[in-house]
BALUM-284075 format. One record per residue: x negated, y, z of N, C-alpha, C in turn; residue in three letters. Coordinates in steps of 0.1 Angstrom, whole numbers, plus 5000, padded with zeros to 4 digits. Example, Ala and Ser with C-alpha at 12.3 -4.5 7.8 and 13.67 -1.06 7.14 Angstrom:
2
486849435078487749555078486849675078ALA 487249785071486349895071487150005079SER 
% end
This chain:
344
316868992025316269042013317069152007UNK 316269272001317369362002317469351986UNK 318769371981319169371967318569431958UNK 318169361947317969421933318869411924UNK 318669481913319569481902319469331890UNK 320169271886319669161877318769211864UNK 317869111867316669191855316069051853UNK 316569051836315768941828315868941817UNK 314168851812314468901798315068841787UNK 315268831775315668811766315668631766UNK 316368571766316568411766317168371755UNK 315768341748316268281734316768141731UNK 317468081742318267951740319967991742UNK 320168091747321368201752321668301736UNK 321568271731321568321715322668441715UNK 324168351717325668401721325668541731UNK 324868531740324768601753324968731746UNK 325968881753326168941750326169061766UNK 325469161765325369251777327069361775UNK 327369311787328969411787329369481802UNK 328069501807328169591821327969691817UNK 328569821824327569951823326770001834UNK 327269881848326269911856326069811860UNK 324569751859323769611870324269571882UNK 324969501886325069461898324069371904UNK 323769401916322669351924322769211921UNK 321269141921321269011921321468911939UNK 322468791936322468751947321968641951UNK 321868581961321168441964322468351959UNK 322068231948323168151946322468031943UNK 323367931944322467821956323767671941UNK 322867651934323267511924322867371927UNK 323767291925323367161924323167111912UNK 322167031913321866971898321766801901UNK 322666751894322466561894322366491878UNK 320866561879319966481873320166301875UNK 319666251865319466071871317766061869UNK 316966141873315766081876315066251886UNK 314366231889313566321900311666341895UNK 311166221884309766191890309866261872UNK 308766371869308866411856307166301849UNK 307366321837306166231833305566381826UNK 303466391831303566481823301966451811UNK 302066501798300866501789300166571785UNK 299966671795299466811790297766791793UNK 297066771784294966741789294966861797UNK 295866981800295267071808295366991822UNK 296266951826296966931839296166791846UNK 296366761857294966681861296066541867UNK 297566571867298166431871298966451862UNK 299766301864300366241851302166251856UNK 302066271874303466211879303966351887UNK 304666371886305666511899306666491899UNK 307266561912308466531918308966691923UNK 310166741914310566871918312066841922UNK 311766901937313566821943314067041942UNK 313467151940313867211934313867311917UNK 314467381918314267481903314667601907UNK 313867701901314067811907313467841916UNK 312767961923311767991937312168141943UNK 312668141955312668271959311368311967UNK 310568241961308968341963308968431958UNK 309268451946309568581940307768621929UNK 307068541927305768571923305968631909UNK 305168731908305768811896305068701884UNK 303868611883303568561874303568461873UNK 304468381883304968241877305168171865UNK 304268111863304268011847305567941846UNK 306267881858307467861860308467921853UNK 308468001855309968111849310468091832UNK 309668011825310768021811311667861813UNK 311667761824311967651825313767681834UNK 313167821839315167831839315467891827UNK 315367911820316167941807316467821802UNK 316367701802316767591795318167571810UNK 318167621815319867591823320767681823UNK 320067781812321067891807321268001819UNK 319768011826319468131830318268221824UNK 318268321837316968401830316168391837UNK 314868411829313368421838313268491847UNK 313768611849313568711860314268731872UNK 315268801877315568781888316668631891UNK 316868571876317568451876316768361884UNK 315568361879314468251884314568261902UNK 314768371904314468411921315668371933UNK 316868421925317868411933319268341928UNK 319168251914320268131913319368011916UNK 318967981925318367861927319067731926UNK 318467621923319367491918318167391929UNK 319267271936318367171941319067051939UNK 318066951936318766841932319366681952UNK 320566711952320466611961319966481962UNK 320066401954319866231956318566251953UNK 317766351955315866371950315566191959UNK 315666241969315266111979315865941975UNK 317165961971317365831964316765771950UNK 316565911942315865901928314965851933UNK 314165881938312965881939312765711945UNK 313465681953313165521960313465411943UNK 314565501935315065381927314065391920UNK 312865491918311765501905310665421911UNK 310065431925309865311930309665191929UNK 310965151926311564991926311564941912UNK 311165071905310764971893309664891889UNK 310064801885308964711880307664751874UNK 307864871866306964931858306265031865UNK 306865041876306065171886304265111895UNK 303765191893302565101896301865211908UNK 302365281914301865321926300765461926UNK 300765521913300465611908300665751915UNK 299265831916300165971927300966071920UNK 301666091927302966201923302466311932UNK 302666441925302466581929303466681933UNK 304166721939304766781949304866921947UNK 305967001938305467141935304567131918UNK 304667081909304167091899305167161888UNK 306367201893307267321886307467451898UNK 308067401901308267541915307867481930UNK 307967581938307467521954308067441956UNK 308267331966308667211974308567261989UNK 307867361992308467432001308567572007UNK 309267641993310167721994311467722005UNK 311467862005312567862022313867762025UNK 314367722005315567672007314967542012UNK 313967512014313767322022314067322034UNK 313867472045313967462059315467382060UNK 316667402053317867332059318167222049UNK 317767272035318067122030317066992030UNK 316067022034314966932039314866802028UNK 315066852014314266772002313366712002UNK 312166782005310866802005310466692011UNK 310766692025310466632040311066462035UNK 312366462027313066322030312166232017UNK 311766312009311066211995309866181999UNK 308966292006307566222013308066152024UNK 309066102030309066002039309465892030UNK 310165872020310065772013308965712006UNK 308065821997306265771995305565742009UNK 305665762021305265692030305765562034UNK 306865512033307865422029306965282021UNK 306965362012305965292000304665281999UNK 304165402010302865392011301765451999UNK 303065531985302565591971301765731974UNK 300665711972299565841971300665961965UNK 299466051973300966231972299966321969UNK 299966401966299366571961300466641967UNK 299866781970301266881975300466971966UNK 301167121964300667201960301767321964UNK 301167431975302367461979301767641987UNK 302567751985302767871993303267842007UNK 303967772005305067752018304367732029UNK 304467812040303867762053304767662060UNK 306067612052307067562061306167392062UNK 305367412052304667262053304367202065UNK 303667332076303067312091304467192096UNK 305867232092306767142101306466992098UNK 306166942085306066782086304566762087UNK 304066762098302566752099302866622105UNK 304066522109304266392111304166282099UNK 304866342092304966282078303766252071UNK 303266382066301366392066300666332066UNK 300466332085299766212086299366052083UNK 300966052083301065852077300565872065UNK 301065952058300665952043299165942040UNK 298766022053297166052050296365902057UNK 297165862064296665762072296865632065UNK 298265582053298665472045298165462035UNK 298465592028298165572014296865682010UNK 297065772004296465892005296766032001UNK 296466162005297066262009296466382003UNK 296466461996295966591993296966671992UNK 296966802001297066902000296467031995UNK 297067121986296267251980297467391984UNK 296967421993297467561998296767661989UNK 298467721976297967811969297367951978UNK 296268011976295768151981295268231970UNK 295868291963295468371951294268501956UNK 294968571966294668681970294368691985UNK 293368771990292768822003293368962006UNK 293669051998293769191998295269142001UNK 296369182010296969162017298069222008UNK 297969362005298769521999298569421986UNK 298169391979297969291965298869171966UNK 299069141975299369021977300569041975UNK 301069091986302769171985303269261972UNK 302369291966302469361950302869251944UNK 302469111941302769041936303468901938UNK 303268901949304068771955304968801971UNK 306068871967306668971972307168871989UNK 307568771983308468701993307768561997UNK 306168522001305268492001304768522014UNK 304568402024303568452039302668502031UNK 301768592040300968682041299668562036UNK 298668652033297268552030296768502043UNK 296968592056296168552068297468452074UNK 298468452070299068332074298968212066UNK 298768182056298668122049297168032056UNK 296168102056294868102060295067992077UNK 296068012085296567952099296867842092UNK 297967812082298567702074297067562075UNK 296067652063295367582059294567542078UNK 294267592084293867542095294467432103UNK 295467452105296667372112296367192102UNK 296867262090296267102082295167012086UNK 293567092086292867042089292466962102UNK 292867052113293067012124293666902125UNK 295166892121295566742120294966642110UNK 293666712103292966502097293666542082UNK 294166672072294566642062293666702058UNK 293166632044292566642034293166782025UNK 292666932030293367082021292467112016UNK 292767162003291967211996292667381991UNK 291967511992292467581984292067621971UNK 293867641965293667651952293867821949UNK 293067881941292867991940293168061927UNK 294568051927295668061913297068111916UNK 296868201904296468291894295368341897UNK 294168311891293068451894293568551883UNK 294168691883294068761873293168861869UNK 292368861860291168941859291969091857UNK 290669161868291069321873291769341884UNK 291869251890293269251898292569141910UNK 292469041909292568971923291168881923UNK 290068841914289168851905287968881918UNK 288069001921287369041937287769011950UNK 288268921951288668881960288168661966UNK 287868641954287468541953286668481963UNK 285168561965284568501975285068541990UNK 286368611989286168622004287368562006UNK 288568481997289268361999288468232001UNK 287868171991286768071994286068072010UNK 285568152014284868222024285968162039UNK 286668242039287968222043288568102045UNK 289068052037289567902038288067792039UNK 286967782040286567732042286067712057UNK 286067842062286467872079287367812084UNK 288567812078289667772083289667622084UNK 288867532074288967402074289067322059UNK 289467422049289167352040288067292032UNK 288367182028287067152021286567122003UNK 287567181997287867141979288567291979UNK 288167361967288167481957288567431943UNK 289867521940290167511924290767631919UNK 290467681908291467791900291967761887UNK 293067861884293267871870293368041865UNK 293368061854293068201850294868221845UNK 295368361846296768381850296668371833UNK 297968251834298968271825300068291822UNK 300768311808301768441809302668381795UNK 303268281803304068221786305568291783UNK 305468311775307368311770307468461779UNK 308268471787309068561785308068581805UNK 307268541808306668571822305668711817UNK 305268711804304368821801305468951805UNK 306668921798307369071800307469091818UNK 308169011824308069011840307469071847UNK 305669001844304769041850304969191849UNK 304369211834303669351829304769441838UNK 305969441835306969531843307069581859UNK 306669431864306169431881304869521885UNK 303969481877302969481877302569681880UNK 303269741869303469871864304169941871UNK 304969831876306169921891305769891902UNK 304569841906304069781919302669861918UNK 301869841908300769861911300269971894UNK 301070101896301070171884299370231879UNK 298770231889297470301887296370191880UNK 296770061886295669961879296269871866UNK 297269901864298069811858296969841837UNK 296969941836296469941824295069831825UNK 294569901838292769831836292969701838UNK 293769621845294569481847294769441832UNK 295669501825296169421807295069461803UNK 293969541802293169511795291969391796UNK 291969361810291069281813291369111811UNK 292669121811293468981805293268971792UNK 292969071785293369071771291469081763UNK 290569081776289469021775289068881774UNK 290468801783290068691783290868571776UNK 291068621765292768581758292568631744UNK 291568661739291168691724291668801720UNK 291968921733292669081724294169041726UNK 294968931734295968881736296468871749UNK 297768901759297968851770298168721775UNK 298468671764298568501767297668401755UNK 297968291757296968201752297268071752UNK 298167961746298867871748298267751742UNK 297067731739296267671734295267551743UNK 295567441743295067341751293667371754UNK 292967351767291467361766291467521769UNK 292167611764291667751765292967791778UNK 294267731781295367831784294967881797UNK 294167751803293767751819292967831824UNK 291467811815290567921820290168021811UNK 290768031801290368181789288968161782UNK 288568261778287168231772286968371768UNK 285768421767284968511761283968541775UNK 283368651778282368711788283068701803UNK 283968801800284668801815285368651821UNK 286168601814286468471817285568371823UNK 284268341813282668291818282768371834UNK 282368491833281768561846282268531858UNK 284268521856284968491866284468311872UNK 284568201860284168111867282668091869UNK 281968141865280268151877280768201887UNK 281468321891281368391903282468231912UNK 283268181908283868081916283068021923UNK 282567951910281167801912280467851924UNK 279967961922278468021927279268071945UNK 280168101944280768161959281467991963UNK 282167911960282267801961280967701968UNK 279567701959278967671962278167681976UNK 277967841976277667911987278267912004UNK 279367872003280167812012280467692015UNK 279967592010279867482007281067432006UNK 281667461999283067401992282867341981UNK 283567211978283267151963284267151954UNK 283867241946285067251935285567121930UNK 286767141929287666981927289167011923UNK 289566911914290666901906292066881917UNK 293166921911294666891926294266811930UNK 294366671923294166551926293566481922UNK 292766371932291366321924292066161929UNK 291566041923291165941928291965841939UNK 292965771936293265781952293065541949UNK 293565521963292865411961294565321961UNK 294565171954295865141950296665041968UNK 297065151970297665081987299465101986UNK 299865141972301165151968302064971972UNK 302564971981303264841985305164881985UNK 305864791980307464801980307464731997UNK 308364802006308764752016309364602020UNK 308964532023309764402024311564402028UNK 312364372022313964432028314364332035UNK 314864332048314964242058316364142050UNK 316164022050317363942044318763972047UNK 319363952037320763952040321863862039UNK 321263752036321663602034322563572047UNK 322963442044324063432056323863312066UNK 322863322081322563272085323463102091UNK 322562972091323462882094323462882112UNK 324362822115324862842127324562642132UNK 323762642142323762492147324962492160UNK 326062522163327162562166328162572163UNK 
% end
């Protein structure tokens, strides 16, 4: 990855923080441990469609310029921008947390979602293999799973998968925002390509998993036209469930974006903020339950008919990450450990 300069914005939990370089030094790959004592986050947001996730990282070197993600490293006393990219943090005992959350009494077999802060399989899983060790434990247990994921690295546990899809139950959502390839790489720099992504979702199907793609960030002006020929697309390939959200831009991801956005893609970038700022009340963002997801006014409407209606057309069924799953959550029996009597 070739070096950038550190660029982030203003972190208002870093109050003290004082700038005393006169010249940026490139940002590097730096690799934290975090020992947390729990792994499984509880969430209450009426936007969001599960209640349970599991993030065995923080931080993403996907590098997506509009990651909703990015103001949740500032609470570890980083920054949203190139902090978000290249000090990554992973928590080890994910796999142990996760068995002791399990084992509780109070745990009722409930699906957990996979990637509901940053990827689960982002590059750093190929060697630390997070990802791979906590769904062998929900297969373990037999606990319904959601993924939600860029990562093509997913194709490697298509073993795992299976049981899960075969025990308990399994949904996968291979994010594909974008078709237009040069777009794609404008904004989701360090990201397989859409036509690889497109193999991903195939490979899934083929093996018996339940993929759905999810087609988020749609950002109006920008990726908006591309809609029916991702839908189109992944439905070829084997999927069978469609979902979006309209790009959101909290806290300090609005400056990110707009900056990327301007230095990647300088000619559309005005007609892009204005067309956000269609769907957002004359505003780039919108933090308001009910409205943050899918916007509102004309264009907003337009974009989700044009989903429904190209969705439909393809016969894809629009559908939530995760829907429904059936209660096959079982605690493993633990082989005794008592002290056998001996007739001898």
């Amino acid at each position: 990855m070739k070096p950038r300069p550190v660029d982030n914005p203003p972190n208002p939990w870093a109050s003290t923080a004082v700038e005393y370089l006169d010249e940026i030094p490139p940002a590097r790959l730096e690799i934290y441990e975090d020992h947390s004592r729990s792994v499984v986050a509880k969430n209450d947001s009426p936007d969001v469609c599960f209640s349970w996730s599991v993030n065995p990282y923080r931080g993403c070197l996907h590098a997506c310029a509009y990651c909703y993600a990015r103001p949740t490293h500032q609470y570890l006393d980083f920054g949203a921008g190139t902090d978000f990219e290249t000090r990554l943090v992973f928590k080890p005992q994910a796999p142990e947390l996760l068995r002791e959350h399990f084992e509780r009494p109070s745990w009722k077999g409930e699906t957990v979602v996979f990637s509901g802060v940053t990827d689960c399989y982002q590059p750093l899983e190929a060697s630390l293999r997070l990802t791979r060790q906590c769904l062998e434990v929900c297969a373990e247990y037999r606990n319904p799973v959601g993924i939600i994921t860029k990562g093509v690295l997913i194709e490697r546990d298509l073993d795992v998968l299976q049981r899960l899809a075969g025990e308990a139950r399994l949904s996968v959502s291979i994010s594909l925002p974008f078709h237009n390839e040069e777009l794609a790489r404008a904004m989701e720099p360090l990201v397989a390509t859409p036509k690889r992504r497109l193999g991903t979702i195939r490979k899934l199907a083929e093996a018996g998993i339940d993929v759905a793609v999810s087609v988020a960030p749609i950002i109006p002006g920008l990726n908006d036209e591309d809609i029916a020929r991702v839908l189109a697309s992944a439905r070829e390939a084997g999927a069978t469930r469609a979902h979006y959200t309209l790009l959101r831009l909290p806290g300090p991801v609005q400056q990110v974006f707009e900056e990327r956005l301007r230095a990647k893609l300088p000619l559309r970038a005005d007609r892009v903020l204005h067309r956000i700022r269609e769907t957002r009340g004359g505003e780039l963002t919108d933090s308001r339950f009910k409205h943050r997801m899918r916007g509102e006014g004309l264009y907003a409407q337009t974009i989700h008919q044009l989903f429904a209606t190209s969705a439909r057309k393809v016969g894809m069924r629009a559908s939530s990450i995760t829907e429904a799953a059936p209660d096959t959550f079982r605690r493993p029996t633990r082989a005794s450990t008592s002290p056998q009597l001996s007739l001898f």
